[in-house]
Structures are given as C-alpha cells and as structure tokens.
C-alpha positions, 0 to 999 in steps of 0.5 A: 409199504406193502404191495396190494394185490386184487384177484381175478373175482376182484378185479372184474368187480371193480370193472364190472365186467366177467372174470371170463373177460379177464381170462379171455384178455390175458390170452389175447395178450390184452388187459393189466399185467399180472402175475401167477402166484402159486398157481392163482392170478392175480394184478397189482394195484399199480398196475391195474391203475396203470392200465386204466390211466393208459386207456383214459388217454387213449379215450381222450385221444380218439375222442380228439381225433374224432373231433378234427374230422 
C-alpha cells in the first residue's frame, strides 16, 4: 500500500488553518512530522493522524485536570 503524502496547502485545509502556521510550527519544532523532498514539504498521512490523535489526548487530559480542580 502506497504511503500518502499531504502537502503544506493541503494540510493546512484540512485544519483550517494558514500554510504560515505550519511554516511557523516546523521552526518552532512544533506540528506533525514531516519530511522535505526534493525541496517541497510535505506530511505523511500516518503522521498528521498521529499528530491529531496525540492532541485529542492531550485535550482530554486538561479537560480532566480542569475538572478535579
């Protein structure tokens, strides 16, 4: 099964969010993983869901912290 790959433009509309934003994460050292390919950006699938998952727990587990307080 062949890997799919979502570009900046792409990925920043599935978010909803500025391409800059994603330009801005990566030299922060924040946002999916990605990789450069012949000098374009772009995020693997399994990442960018990887990414999601990890913030939906971190959601989940402020929101609980929240609670006991």
């Amino acid at each position: 099964m062949a890997t799919r790959h979502l570009s900046q433009i792409e990925l920043a509309a599935r978010w909803n969010i500025s391409h800059r934003t994603l330009e801005r994460w990566r030299t922060s050292g924040e946002g999916p993983r990605f990789l450069r390919l012949v000098g374009r950006i772009v995020y693997r699938l399994e990442d960018v869901e990887a990414f999601e998952a990890e913030q939906m727990r971190s959601a989940e587990a402020e929101a609980s912290v929240q609670q006991s307080v």
